[in-house]
C-alpha positions in Angstrom: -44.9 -56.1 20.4 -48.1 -55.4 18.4 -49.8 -53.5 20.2 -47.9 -50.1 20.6 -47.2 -49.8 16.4 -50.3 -51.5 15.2 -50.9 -47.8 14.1 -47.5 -47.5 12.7 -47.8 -51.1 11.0 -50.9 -49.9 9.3 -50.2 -46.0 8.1 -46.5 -46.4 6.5 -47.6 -49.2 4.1 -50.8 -47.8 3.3 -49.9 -44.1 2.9 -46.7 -45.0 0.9 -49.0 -46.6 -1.2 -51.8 -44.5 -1.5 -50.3 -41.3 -1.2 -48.9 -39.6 -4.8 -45.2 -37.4 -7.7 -46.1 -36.2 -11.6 -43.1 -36.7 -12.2 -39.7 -34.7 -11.5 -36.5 -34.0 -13.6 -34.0 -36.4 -13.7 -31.2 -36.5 -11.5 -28.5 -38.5 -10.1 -29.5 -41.0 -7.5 -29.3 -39.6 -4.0 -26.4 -42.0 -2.0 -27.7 -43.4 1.8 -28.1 -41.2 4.0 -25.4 -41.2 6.4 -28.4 -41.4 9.6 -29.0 -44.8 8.1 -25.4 -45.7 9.1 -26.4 -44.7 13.0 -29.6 -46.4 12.6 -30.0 -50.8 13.5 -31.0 -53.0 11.3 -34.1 -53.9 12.4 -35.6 -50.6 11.3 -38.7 -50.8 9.3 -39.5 -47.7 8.1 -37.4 -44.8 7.5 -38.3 -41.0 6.4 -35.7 -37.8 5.6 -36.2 -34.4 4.9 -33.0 -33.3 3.1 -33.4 -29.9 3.6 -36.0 -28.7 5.4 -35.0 -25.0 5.2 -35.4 -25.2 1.4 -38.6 -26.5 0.8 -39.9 -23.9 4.2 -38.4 -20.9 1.4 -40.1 -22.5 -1.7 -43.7 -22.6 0.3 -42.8 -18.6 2.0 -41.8 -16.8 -1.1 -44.1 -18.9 -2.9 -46.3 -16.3 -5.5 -49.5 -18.0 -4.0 -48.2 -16.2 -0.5 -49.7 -13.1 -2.0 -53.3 -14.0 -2.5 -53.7 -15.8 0.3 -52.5 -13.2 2.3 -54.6 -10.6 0.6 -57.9 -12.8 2.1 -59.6 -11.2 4.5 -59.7 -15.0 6.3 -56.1 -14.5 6.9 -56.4 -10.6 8.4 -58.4 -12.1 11.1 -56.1 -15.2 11.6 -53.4 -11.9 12.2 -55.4 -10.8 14.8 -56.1 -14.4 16.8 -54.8 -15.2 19.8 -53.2 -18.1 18.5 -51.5 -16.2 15.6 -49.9 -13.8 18.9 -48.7 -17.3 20.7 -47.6 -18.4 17.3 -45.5 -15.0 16.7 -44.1 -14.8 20.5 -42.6 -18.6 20.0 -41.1 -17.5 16.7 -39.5 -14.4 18.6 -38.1 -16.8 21.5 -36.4 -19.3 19.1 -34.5 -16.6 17.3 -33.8 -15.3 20.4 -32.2 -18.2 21.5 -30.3 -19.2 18.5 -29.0 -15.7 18.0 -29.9 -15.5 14.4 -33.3 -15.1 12.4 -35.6 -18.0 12.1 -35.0 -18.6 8.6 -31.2 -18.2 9.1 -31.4 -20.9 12.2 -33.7 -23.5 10.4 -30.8 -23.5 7.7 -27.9 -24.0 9.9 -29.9 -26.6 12.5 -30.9 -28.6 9.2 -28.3 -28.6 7.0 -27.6 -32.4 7.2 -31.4 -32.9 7.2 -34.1 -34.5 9.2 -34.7 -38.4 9.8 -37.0 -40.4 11.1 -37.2 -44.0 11.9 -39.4 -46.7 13.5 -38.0 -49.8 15.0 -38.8 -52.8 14.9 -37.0 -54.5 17.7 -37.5 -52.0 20.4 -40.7 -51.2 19.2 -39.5 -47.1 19.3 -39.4 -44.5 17.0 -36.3 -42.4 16.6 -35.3 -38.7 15.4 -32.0 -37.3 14.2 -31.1 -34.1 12.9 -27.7 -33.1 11.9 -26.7 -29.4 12.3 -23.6 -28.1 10.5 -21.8 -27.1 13.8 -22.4 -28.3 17.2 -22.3 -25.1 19.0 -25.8 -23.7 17.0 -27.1 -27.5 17.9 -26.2 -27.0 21.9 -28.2 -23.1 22.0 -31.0 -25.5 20.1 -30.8 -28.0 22.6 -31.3 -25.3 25.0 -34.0 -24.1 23.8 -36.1 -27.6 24.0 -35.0 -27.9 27.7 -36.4 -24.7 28.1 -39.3 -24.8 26.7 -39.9 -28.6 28.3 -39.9 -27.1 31.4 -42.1 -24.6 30.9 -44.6 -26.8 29.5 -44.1 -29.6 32.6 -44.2 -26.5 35.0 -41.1 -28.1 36.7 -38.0 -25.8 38.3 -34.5 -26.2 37.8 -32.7 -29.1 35.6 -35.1 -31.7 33.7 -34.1 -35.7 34.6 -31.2 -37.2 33.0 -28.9 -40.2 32.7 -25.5 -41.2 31.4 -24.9 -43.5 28.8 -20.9 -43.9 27.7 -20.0 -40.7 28.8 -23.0 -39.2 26.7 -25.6 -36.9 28.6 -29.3 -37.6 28.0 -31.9 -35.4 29.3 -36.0 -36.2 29.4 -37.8 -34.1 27.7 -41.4 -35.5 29.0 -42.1 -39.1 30.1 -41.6 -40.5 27.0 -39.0 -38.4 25.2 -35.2 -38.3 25.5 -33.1 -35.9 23.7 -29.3 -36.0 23.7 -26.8 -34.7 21.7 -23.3 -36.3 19.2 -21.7 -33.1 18.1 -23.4 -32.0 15.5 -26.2 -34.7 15.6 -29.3 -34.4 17.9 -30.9 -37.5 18.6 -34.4 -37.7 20.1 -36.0 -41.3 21.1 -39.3 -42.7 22.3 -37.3 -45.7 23.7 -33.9 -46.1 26.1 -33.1 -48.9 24.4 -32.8 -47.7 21.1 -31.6 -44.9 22.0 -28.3 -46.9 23.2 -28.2 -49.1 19.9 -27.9 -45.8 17.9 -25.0 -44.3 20.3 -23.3 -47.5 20.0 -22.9 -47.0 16.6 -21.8 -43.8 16.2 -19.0 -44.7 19.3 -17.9 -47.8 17.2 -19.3 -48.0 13.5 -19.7 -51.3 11.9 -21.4 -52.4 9.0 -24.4 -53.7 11.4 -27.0 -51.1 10.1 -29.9 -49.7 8.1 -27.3 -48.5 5.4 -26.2 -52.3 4.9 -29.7 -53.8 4.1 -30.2 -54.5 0.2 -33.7 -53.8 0.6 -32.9 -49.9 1.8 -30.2 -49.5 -0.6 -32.4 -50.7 -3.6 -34.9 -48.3 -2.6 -32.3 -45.2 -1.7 -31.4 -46.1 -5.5 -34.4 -44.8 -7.3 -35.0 -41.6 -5.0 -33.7 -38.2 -6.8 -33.5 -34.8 -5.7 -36.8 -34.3 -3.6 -38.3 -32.8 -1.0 -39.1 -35.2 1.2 -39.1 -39.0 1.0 -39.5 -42.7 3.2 -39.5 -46.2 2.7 -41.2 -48.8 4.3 -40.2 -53.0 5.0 -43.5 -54.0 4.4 -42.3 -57.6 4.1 -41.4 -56.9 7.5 -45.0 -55.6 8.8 -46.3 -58.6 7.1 -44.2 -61.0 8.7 -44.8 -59.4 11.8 -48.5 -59.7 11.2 -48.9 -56.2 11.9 -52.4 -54.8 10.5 -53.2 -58.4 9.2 -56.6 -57.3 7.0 -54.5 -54.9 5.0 -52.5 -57.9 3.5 -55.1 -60.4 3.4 -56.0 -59.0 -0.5 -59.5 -58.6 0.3 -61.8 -56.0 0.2 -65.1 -54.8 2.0 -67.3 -53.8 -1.6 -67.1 -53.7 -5.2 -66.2 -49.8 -5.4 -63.4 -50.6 -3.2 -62.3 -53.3 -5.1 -62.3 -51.2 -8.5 -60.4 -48.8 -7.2 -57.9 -50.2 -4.9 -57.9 -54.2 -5.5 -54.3 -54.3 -7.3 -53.0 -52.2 -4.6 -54.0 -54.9 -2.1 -52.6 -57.4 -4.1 -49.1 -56.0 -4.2 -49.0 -55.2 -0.5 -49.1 -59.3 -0.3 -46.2 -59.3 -2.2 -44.0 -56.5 -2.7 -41.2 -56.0 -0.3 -40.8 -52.8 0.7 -42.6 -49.6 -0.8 -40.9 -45.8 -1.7 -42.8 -42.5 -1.5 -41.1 -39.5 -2.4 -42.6 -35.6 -2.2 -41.7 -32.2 -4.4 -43.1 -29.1 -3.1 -42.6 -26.4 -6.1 -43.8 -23.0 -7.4 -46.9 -25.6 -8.9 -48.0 -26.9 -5.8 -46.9 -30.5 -4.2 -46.4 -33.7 -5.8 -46.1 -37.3 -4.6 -45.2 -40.4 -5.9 -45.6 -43.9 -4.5 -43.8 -46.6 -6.2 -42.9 -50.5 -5.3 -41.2 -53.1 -6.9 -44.2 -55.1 -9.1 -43.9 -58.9 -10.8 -46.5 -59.8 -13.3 -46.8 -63.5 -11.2 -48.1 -61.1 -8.2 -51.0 -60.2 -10.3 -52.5 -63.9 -10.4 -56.1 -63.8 -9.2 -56.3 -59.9 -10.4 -55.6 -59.9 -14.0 -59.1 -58.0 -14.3 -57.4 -55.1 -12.9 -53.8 -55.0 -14.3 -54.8 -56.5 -17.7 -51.9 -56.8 -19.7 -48.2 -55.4 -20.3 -50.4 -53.5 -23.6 -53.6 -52.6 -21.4 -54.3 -49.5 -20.3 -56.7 -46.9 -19.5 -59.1 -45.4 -22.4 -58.1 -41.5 -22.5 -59.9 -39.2 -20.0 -62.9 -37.3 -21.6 -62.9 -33.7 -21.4 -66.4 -32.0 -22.5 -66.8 -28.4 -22.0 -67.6 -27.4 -18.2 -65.4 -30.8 -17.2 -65.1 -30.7 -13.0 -63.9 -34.2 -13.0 -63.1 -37.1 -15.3 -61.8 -40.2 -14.4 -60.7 -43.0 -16.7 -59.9 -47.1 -15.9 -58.6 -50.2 -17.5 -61.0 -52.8 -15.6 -62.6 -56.2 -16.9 -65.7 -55.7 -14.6 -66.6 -59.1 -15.7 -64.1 -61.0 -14.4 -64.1 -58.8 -11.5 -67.8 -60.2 -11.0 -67.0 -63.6 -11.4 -64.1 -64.1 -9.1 -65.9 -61.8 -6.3 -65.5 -64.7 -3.8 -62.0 -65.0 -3.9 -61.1 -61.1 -3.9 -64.3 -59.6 -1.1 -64.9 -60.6 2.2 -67.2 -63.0 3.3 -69.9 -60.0 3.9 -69.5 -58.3 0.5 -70.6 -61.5 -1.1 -73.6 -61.8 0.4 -74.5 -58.3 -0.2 -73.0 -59.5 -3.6 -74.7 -62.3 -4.0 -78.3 -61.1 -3.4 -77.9 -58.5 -5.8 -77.0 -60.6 -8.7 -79.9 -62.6 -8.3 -81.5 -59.3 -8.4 -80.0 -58.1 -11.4 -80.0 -61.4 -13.3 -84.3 -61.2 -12.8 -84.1 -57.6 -14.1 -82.4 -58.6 -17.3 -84.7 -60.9 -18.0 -82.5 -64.2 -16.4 -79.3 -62.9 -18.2 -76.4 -63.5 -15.8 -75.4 -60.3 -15.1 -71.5 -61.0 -14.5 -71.2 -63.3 -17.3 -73.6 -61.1 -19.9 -74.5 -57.4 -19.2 -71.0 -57.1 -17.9 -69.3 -59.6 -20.4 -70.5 -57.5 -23.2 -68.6 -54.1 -22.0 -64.9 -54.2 -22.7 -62.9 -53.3 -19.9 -62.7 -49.4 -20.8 -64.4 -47.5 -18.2 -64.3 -43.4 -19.0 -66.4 -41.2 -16.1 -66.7 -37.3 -16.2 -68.6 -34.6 -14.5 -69.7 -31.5 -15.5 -71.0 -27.9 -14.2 -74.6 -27.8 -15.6 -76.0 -24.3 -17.0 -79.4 -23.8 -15.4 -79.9 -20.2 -16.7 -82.4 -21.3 -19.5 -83.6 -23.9 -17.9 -87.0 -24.4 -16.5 -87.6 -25.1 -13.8 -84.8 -24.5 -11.8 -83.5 -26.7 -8.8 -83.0 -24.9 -5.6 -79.7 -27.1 -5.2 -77.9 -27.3 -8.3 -75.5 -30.5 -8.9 -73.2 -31.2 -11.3 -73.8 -34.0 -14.3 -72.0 -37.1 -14.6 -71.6 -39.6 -17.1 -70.2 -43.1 -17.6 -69.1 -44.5 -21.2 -68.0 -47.7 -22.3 -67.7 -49.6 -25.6 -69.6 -52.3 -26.9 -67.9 -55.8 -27.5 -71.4 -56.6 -30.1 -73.6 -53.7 -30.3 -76.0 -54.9 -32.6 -76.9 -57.8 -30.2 -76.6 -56.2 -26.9 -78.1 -52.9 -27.9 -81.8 -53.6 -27.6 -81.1 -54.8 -24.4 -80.0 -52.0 -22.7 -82.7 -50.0 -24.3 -85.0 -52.3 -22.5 -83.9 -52.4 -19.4 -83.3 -48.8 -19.4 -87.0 -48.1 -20.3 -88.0 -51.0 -17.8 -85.9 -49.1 -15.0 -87.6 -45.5 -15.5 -91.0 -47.3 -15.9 -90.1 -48.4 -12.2 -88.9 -45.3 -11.0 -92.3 -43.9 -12.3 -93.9 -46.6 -9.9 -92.1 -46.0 -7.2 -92.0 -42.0 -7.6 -95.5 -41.7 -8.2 -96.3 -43.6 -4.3 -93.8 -41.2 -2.9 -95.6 -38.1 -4.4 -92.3 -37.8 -6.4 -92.5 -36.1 -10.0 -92.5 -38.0 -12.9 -90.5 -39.3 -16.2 -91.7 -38.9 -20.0 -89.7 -41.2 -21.7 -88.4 -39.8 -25.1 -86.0 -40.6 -27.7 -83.7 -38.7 -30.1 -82.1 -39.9 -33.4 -79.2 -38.3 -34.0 -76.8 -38.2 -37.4 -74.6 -41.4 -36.1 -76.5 -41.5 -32.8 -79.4 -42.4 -30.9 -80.7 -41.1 -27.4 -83.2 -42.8 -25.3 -84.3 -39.8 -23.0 -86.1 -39.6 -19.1 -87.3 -36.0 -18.6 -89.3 -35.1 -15.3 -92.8 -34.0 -16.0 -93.4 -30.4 -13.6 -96.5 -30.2 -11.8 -99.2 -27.6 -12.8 -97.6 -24.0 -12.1 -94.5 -24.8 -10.9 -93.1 -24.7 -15.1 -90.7 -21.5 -14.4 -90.1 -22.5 -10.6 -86.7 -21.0 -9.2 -86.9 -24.0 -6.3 -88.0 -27.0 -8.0 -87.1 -30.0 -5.9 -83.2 -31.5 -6.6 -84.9 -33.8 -8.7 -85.2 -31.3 -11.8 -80.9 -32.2 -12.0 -81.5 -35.1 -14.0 -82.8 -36.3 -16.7 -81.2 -39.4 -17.3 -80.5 -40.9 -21.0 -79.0 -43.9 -22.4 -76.9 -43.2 -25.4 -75.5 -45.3 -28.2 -73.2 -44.6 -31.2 -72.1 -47.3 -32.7 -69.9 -49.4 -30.2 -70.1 -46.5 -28.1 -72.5 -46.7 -25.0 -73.0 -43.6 -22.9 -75.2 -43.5 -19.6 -76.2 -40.3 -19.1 -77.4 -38.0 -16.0 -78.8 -35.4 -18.4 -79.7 -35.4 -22.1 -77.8 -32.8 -22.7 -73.7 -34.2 -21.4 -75.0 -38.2 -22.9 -75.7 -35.4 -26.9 -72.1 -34.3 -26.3 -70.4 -37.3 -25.2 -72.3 -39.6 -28.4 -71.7 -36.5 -31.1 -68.5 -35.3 -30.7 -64.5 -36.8 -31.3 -62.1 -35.5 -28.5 -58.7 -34.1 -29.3 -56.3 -34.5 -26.9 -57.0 -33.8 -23.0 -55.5 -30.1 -22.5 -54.0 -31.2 -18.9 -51.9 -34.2 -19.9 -51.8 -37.8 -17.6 -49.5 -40.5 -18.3 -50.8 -42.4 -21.3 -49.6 -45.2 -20.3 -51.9 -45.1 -17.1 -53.8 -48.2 -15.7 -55.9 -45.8 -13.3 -56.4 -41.6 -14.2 -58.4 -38.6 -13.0 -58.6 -34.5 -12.6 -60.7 -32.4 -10.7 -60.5 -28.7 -12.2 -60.3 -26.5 -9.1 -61.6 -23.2 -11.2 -65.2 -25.5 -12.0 -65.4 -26.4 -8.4 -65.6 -22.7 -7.3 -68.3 -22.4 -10.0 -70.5 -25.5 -8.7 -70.2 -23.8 -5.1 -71.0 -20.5 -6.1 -74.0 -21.8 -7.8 -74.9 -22.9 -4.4 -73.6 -20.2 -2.7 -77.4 -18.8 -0.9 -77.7 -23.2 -0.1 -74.5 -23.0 1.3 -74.8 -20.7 3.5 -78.2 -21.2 4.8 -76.9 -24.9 6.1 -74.0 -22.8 7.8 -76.7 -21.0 9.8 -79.0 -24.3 10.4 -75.7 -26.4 11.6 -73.9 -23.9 13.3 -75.9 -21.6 14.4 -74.2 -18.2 12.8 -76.3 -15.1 11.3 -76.3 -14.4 7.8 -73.4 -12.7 7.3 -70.8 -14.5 9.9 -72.2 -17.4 7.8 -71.6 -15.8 4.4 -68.1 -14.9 5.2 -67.5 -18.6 5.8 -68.7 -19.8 3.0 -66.8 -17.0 1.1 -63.0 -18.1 2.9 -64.2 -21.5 1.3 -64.5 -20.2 -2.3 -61.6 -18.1 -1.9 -59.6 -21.4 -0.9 -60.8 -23.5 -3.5 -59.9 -20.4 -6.0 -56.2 -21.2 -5.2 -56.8 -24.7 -6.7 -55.7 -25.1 -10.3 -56.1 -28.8 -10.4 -55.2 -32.0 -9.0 -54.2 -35.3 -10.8 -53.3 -39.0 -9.9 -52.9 -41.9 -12.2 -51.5 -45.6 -11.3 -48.5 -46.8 -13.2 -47.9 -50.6 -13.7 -45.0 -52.5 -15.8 -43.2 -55.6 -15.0 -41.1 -53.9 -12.8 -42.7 -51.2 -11.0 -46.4 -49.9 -9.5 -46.3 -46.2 -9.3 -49.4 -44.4 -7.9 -48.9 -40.6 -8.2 -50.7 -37.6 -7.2 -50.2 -33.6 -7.5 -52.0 -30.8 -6.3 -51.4 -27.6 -8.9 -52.1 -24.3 -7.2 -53.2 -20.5 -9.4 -51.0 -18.2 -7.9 -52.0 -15.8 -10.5 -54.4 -13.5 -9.1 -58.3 -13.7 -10.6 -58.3 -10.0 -9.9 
């Protein structure tokens, strides 16, 4: 049973998890589906796409249609072969439904498009519900034909009878009959039978009559698309086992994504839902949550009042991120939330760390004394009065926290900061790598301990100074502020300056937050444009100007990005992780 939807018992949990809504208007809860009253029981997963002909409209007369077909990537895509295949398939289906494409997705959708996995028979099942059976039979007609063009076979495909209902075989693996104005297509005979059974006799023996699918058909508005997964069910079926053991493989990992393990131990069934608008996609992941599930993980949830510190927003900003994590405690109770292997990779480097700061346990200590606010951004640097110049240009990044003591735990980081470049100097200088001159600046409620790399003799106004020449890293402090710094320059603006309110606004309530600005991205690239496309010509082999139009289809796609966002949601009742991808269908003409 587990080995044909290991896949399956893997994906659905995880993706309904991880995948993303910003929220949309309110509306009246959408009723169950009346698939889920032809569907058994012993479904685990389900998925519908009300109406697919909508959301095809929304993303075709979308104002973003004009600029991307105004790219000259797109004129060539015309001109493909597979754009010709593409256009004589279109020409076919109309041809055999009698009506325009647009006009026949509408009528064979109407009732929408559902998808299920089984548990039981271990098959997956489709149903799509036309609004007459007559446009549903040409449909039917068309698959049949176009199955047996595919298998190269002549005359009728193989087919059976079940209860005076014809099924035909579309390959080896797929059958495809028809129930008026339903078309059901199956992986598996068996549960094929189970569905035509029900719509022959009814009965309250389905999908529609579990509490667990009529809880989650509850909460799901007006959307584009949306599924639900049992994921008690995958775990009692010990389907993809490590994903529900609450365990992960490193510390990144687990600052990220460890509460999301520790509710797929728990919760019983997730919810994704997905809008497709005029301002891109959004998707939204939600499960019910219980504060008692959090026990082990506190670090990461905090409390009901704990969330994430607001996301900085300097000038330049390409991404910020911002978390509500007691790193501490996340230290300190490694063993019970890593695997055996991340331990000892854990393990060795605290005893590392603990040396370096002078036998001060660094869970316990260095980590103790940060509260658990953790604020990351990332900026476009300005290198045009800047010498030298790096050939590749990178972006700066900073991290900030607050101080639980300042005054005690402030000269230590100085020192260990001024230890760790003195290293860096040692190790650089055996490596032929350039070195730092340690600095300081005292600011007006601030102070800046400074790492500057030294340039060799004549290479002061160098255009292609190694990547080095990106940083110059800096420690920052104002008052129980503490800023680590990739350049002087973002640690002085993150120390001087009080933020208003972010311009692009994230739930405040947020445990977990970021933003990547899609307009900065296109200006870190094209500050690497001539890099850029010399790698194209080294790794694929292309001349200079089949590699430059590459590299310029990339910018132009990344110009269509206005932003994307996702924050993690948790209250007693709920975890909500949510994602959206804004698009700029205004034209930068």
């Amino acid at each position: 049973m587990k080995s044909s939807w290991l896949a399956c018992g893997f994906v659905f949990p995880l993706g309904l998890l991880l995948a993303t809504s910003v929220a949309a208007a309110e509306s009246e809860p959408r009723t169950i589906p009346e698939a889920a009253q032809l569907l058994p029981p012993t479904v685990v997963a389900y998925a519908q796409i009300p109406d697919l002909s909508a959301t095809a409209t929304e993303l075709l007369d979308h104002p973003l249609r004009q600029r991307v077909e105004a790219l000259p990537a797109y004129g060539a895509l015309r001109e493909s072969e597979g754009f010709g295949k593409l256009s004589d398939a279109v020409a076919a289906f109309e041809a055999s439904l009698g009506m325009p494409w647009r006009d026949a997705l509408s009528g064979l959708t109407s009732g929408g498009i559902h998808f299920a996995l089984d548990r039981s028979t271990e098959g997956v099942a489709l149903l799509i519900r036309a609004d007459n059976s007559a446009t549903l039979e040409r449909f039917r007609g068309f698959v049949l034909g176009l199955a047996q063009m595919t298998t190269g076979r002549i005359g009728p495909l193989e087919q059976g009878q079940y209860r005076g209902i014809t099924a035909q075989a579309i390959n080896a693996n797929l059958k495809m009959a028809q129930l008026d104005d339903w078309l059901l297509v199956t992986n598996k005979s068996e549960l094929g039978k189970r569905i035509l059974d029900q719509y022959l006799d009814g009965g309250d023996d389905n999908l529609a009559s579990s509490p667990k699918f009529r809880q989650a058909c509850a909460s799901i508005a007006d959307v584009s698309a949306w599924g639900w997964v049992d994921v008690q069910a995958f775990r009692d079926a010990g389907i993809a086992p490590r994903l529900y053991e609450g365990k992960t493989d490193n510390p990144l990992a687990e600052v990220l994504a460890g509460g999301i393990l520790s509710e797929l131990q728990h919760t019983p069934f997730a919810v994704a839902t997905i809008n497709v608008d005029q301002d891109g996609v959004a998707v939204n992941a939600t499960s019910p949550h219980r504060r008692q599930w959090q026990t082990g993980r506190e670090y990461f949830f905090g409390t009901q009042s704990d969330v994430a510190p607001p996301l900085l927003h300097p000038p330049d900003r390409l991404f910020a991120a911002s978390l509500h994590r007691d790193l501490s405690q996340m230290w300190l109770r490694s063993g019970d939330l890593m695997t055996e292997k991340a331990n000892e990779g854990l393990a060795k480097a605290d005893t590392q760390l603990t040396t370096f700061f002078s036998g001060r346990d660094f869970g316990e200590d260095i980590l103790g004394s940060l509260r658990p606010d953790i604020q990351l951004v990332v900026t476009v640097q300005d290198f045009q009065h800047r010498q030298p110049q790096p050939a590749i240009k990178l972006p700066a990044f900073a991290l900030k926290f607050q101080m639980k003591d300042p005054e005690r735990t402030r000269p230590e980081f100085r020192r260990v900061f001024q230890s760790f470049i003195g290293f860096l100097n040692v190790v650089g200088a055996m490596d032929g790598q350039p070195q730092f001159d340690l600095g300081s600046v005292q600011l007006d409620s601030a102070t800046l301990i400074t790492a500057t790399y030294v340039p060799q003799v004549g290479q002061e106004e160098s255009t292609e100074a190694p990547i080095n020449f990106n940083f110059s890293p800096t420690l920052g402090f104002a008052g129980p502020t503490l800023v680590l710094s990739s350049t002087t320059e973002l640690a002085h603006r993150l120390v001087q300056t009080v933020e208003p309110p972010a311009p692009v606004a994230v739930e405040s309530d947020a445990n977990t937050a970021a933003i990547l600005n899609g307009e900065t991205l296109k200006r870190v690239l094209e500050q690497n444009r001539a890099q850029l496309v010399a790698q194209n010509m080294l790794e694929k082999g292309h001349a200079p100007a089949q590699a430059e139009a590459e590299i310029g289809t990339l910018l132009d796609l990344v110009s269509l990005l206005r932003d994307a966002r996702v924050s993690l949601i948790v209250d007693d009742d709920q975890l909500r992780l949510s994602a959206a991808v804004r698009v700029d269908s205004e034209s930068q003409e």
